[in-house]
C-alpha positions in Angstrom: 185.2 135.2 46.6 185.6 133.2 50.2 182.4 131.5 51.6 180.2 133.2 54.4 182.5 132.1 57.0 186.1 132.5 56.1 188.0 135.9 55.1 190.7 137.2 53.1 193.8 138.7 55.4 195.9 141.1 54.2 199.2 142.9 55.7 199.4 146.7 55.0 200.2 149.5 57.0 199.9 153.3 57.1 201.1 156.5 58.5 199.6 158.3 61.6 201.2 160.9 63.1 203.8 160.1 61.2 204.6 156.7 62.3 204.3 154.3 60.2 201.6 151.7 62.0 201.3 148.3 60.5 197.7 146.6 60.5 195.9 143.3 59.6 193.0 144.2 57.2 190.7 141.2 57.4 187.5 141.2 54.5 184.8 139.2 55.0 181.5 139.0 53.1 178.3 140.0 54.9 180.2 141.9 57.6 178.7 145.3 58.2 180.9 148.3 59.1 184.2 148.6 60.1 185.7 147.5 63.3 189.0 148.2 64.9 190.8 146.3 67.2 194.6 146.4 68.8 195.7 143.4 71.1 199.3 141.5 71.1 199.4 141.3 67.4 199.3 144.7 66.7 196.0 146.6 65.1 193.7 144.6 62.9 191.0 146.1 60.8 187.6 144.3 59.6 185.5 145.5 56.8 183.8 144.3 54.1 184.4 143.2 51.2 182.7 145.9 48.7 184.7 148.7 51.0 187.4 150.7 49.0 191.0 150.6 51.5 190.9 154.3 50.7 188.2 154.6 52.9 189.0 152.2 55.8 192.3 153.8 56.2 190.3 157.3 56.5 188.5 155.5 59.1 191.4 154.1 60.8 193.3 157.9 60.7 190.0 159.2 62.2 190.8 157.2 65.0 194.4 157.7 65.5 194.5 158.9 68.9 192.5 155.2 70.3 194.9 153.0 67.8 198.0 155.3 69.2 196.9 155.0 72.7 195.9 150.9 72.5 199.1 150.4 70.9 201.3 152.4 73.5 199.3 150.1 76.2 200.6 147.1 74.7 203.8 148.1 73.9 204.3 148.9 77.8 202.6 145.2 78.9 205.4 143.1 79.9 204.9 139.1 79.3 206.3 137.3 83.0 209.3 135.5 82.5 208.6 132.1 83.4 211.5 130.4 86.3 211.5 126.6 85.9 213.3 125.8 89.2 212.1 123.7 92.0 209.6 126.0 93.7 208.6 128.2 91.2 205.0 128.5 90.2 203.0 128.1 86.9 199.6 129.8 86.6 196.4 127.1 86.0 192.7 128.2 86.4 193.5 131.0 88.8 195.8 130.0 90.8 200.0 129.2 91.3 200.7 125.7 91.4 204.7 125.5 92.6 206.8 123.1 90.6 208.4 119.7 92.2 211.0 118.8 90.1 212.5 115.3 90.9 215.3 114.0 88.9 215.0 111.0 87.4 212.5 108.5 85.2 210.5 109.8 82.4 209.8 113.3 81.2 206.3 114.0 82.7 204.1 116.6 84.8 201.4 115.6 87.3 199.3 117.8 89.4 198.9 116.4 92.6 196.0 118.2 94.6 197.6 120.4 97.7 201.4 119.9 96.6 201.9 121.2 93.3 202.7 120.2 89.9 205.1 117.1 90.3 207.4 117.1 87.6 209.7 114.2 87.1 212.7 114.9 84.5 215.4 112.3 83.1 217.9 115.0 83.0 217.7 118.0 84.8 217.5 121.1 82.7 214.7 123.9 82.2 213.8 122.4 78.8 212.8 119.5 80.1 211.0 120.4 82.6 209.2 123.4 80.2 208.6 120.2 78.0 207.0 118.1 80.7 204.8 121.3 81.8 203.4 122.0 78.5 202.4 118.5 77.6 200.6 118.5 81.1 198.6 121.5 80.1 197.5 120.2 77.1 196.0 117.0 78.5 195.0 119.1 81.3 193.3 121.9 79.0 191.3 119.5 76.3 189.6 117.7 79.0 188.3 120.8 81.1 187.8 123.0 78.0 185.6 120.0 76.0 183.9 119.8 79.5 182.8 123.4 80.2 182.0 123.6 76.1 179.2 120.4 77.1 178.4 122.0 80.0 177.3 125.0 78.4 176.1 123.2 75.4 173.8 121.8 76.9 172.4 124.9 78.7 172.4 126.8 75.1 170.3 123.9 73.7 173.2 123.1 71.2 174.4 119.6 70.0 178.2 119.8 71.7 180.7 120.9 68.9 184.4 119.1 68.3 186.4 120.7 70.4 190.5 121.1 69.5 193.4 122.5 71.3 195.8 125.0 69.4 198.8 126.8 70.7 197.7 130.4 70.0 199.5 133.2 72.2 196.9 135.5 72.1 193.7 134.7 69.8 192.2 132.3 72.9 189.2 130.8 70.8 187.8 130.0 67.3 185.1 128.4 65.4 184.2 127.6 61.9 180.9 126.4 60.2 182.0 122.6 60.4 181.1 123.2 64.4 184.9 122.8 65.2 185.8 125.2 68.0 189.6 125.4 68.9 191.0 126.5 72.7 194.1 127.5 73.2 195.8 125.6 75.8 196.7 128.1 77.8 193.3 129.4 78.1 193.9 127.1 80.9 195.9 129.7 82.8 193.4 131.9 83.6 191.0 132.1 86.1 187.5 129.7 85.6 185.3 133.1 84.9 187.4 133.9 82.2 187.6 130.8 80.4 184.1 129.9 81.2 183.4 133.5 79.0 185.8 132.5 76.3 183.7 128.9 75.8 180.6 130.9 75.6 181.8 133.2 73.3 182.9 130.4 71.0 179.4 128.3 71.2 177.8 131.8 70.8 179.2 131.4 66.8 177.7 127.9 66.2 174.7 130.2 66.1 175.9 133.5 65.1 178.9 133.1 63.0 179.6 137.1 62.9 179.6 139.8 66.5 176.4 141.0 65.4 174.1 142.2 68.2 172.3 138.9 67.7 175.7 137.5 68.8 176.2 139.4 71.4 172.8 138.3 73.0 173.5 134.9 72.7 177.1 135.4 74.4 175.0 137.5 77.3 172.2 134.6 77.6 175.2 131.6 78.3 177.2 134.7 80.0 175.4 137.0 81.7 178.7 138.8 83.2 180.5 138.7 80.1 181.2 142.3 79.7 183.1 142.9 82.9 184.6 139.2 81.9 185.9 140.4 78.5 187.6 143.6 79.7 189.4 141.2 82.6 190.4 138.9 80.2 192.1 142.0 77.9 193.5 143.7 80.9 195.2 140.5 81.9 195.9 138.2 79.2 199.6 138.9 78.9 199.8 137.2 82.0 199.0 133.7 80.5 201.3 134.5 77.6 204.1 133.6 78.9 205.5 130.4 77.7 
């Protein structure tokens, strides 16, 4: 049986309306009820442990039309293709920074405030310059993120966790009990609200390691907006997917 905080995943899938829909079931112990949710990696379903999959799945077929819907909505999101040309733009906390490319000396991106994202190349070539863009991010995204997680530390009276970057395309934050909290770097993309909601959310589970309404609370005490915040971020988060 898995400790309090970790969960057993499990890939299974089922018929409805005659499709067949594959589906994440994720157990943990302690959680009460069953929750549904459908994002870029398809539908995943949490329950508890002591829950037969009989009944979840009679859950998840009472809800066929939602899961048919959410899935038809993300099947019909597009991810941006991503141009890495002289002039182009990359998204970064809101807004389009165009890209400088200059031939020439080492691989390596530099934002310079009011002209872009300078990116010097050796050799000239959209890898490269991908390369050099992504490593800027990174070094970009674990100094604001371990920033705004102080920030907000500090406001939830919390001692500040470690904070870690990881390359997730869609699961934007995470935290376990050793007070470790993971950003994805491209988190960074987005506007400051919305990552400023996703670092609450996190700190919320150094208290709360669950979405109980408890948790909840303590995401709307650190967040008051965080509702309007969440459905921005799940409206628009294909848009910081790309690359």
């Amino acid at each position: 049986m898995p400790p309090p905080d970790e969960a057993l995943r499990e890939s299974r899938a089922l018929a409805l309306g005659g499709e067949p829909i594959p589906y994440t079931l994720v157990r943990r112990r302690g959680r009460r009820g069953i929750g549904l949710k459908v994002d870029a990696e398809g539908l995943t379903v949490s329950a508890p442990l002591s829950i037969p999959v009989a009944r979840i799945e009679k859950v998840v077929a009472e809800s066929e039309s939602w899961v048919r819907g959410k899935l038809r909505v993300w099947r019909e999101r597009r991810v941006p293709v991503q141009r890495w040309e002289d002039g182009a733009t990359v998204p970064f906390l809101g807004e389009a920074l165009p890209l400088r490319i200059l031939a020439g000396g080492r691989n390596r991106a530099d934002h310079e405030p009011g002209a872009g994202l300078r990116v010097t190349v050796a050799a000239a070539g959209d890898e490269a310059v991908r390369r050099a863009v992504v490593a800027w991010y990174r070094r970009t995204a674990l100094v604001h993120l371990a920033q705004r997680a102080f920030f907000f530390s500090r406001l939830a009276v919390l001692a500040p966790p470690r904070v870690m970057l990881s390359s997730a395309n869609s699961r934007w934050g995470s935290c376990n009990s050793r007070r470790e909290v993971r950003f994805s770097w491209r988190l960074v993309k987005a506007p400051p609200p919305l990552v400023d909601y996703v670092v609450c959310h996190e700190l919320a589970h150094l208290r709360h390691m669950n979405h109980s309404r408890d948790f909840w609370a303590e995401v709307g005490r650190l967040c008051p907006d965080y509702k309007r915040l969440r459905e921005e971020l799940e409206a628009t988060d294909h848009l910081y997917r790309s690359f």
